[in-house]
Each structure stands twice: as C-alpha cells, then as structure tokens.
N, C-alpha and C positions, 0 to 999 in steps of 0.2 A: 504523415509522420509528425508528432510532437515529439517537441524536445526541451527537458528541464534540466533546471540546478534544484537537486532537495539538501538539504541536511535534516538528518535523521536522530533523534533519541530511542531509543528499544527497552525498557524496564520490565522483568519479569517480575510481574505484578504490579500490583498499584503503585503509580507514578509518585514523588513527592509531594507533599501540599502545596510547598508553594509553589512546584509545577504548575500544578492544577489552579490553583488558585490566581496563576498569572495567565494563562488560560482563557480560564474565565471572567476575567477582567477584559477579555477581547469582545466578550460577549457574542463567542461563536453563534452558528445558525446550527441545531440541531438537524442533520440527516437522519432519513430515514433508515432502519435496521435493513442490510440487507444480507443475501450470503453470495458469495465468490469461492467460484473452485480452482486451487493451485492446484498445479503439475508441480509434482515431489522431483525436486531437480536436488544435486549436489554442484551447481553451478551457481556460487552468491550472486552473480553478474546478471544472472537469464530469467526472470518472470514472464510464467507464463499461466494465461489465467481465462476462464470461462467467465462472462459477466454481461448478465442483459443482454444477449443472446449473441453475441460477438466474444471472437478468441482475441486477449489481448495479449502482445508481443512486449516486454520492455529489458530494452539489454541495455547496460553500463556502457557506457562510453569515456576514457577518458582514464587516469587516473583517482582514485580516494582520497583526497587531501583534506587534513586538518588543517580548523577555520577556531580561532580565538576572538569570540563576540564578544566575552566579558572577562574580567578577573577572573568571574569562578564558572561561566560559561563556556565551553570547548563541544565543539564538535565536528564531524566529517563533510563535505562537500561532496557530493556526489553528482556528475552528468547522465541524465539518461535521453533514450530516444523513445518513442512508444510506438506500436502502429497497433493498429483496429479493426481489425475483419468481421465484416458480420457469416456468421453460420448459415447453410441455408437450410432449407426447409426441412429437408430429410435426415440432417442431423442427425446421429444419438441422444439422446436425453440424458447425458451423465450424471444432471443433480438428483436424475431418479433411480439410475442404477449405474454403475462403472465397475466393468467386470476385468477390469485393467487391474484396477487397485492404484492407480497410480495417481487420483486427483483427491484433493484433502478436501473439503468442503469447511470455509470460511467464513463467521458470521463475522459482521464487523458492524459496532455503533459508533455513528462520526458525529465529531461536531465543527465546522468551518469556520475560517474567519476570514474574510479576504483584502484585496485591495487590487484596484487596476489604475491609481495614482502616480505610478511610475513610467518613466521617459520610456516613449515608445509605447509598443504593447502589452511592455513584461507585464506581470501581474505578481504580485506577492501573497501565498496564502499561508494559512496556518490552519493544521489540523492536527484533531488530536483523534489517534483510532483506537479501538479495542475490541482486538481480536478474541473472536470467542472459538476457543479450536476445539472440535472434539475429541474425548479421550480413543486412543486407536493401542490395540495391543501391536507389539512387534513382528506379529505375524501375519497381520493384513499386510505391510507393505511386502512387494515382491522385488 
C-alpha cells in the first residue's frame, strides 16, 4: 500500500498561462501518452482503475482540507492510500470490450517533475495531466 498527501487543481479546459508556463519552468519530463480505464463510481473518495495490467485501488483517507500556498495560491490537501493488484491471465480484456458499460476509458498526456530531496523518503512531484475523455452519449452508462 502507498500512501500520499496530493493537492489537486481540476480546470475544464485549458489551464491558465502562467499555470502552464510555471509548469514549464519545472522543466517537466515528458511521459509517455497512455490510456486508463475508470470505474464510473458516484463516490469522489474511491478510484478505481485498470492500468498496465493491474487493478488500482485508491481511496481517500482523512479529511479535504484547504491549504493557502500563496496570496493568490489556495488549494485542497488531500490523503490518499493506494494498492495494486496485478490481473491474471484469464482476465477480461475490458480495453477491448466492456459489456458492463461501466469503465470509461482514459487517455491521459503527462508531463512530471520530481524531487526525492526531502527528509526521509518523501518525494515531492509535480504533474501536470490532460485527460482526454471520450465523447459518451447518456445512454451508454447503465
């Protein structure tokens, strides 16, 4: 089991410039394009997700607290746990077909920045994602 502190920004659509442009001033490491399938949950707290051939678990732990970084900098604190199963062989193949309807399939382009500088193990990263979701009519989900 892993366990993180994130704080999260979420912008529907293009992020601000100088978001971005502070970003890139980190001189992320470009990852490679991959896709990831959600389970369509109504629980903000519970992700759960197919990826590289392991079912990932990640539930909230803790309270949501706001965190004031800057004057005009604010945002949320969040704890999470994670755990990692790998699939076995005989699996379904969901990213080929999901006769559930219930897994969204997730393209997402990263770019990282990291540090493992700090006391202890912790590790500080920064990423910036963008989700590419496919268009899904109302009546795919069940």
């Amino acid at each position: 089991m892993d366990q993180t502190l994130e704080v999260r920004w979420f912008y529907d659509g293009t992020a601000p410039a100088a978001v971005l442009d502070w970003f890139m001033d980190l001189d992320p490491e470009q990852e490679a394009e991959r896709e990831d399938l959600y389970l369509i949950s109504n629980d903000p707290s519970l992700n759960v997700k197919l990826r590289e051939g392991k079912i990932q678990l990640k539930r909230q732990s803790g309270e949501r607290t706001g965190a004031q970084f800057h004057d005009r900098v604010r945002g949320h604190r969040e704890f999470w746990q994670k755990w990692s199963f790998p699939l076995t062989d005989d699996a379904p193949d969901l990213f080929t077909e999901d006769p559930s309807g219930l897994w969204l399939p997730v393209t997402k382009c990263r770019g990282t920045s990291g540090s493992t500088s700090r006391p202890s193990s912790a590790r500080c990263w920064t990423r910036s994602t963008k989700p590419i979701l496919p268009m899904r009519s109302s009546s795919s989900h069940r």
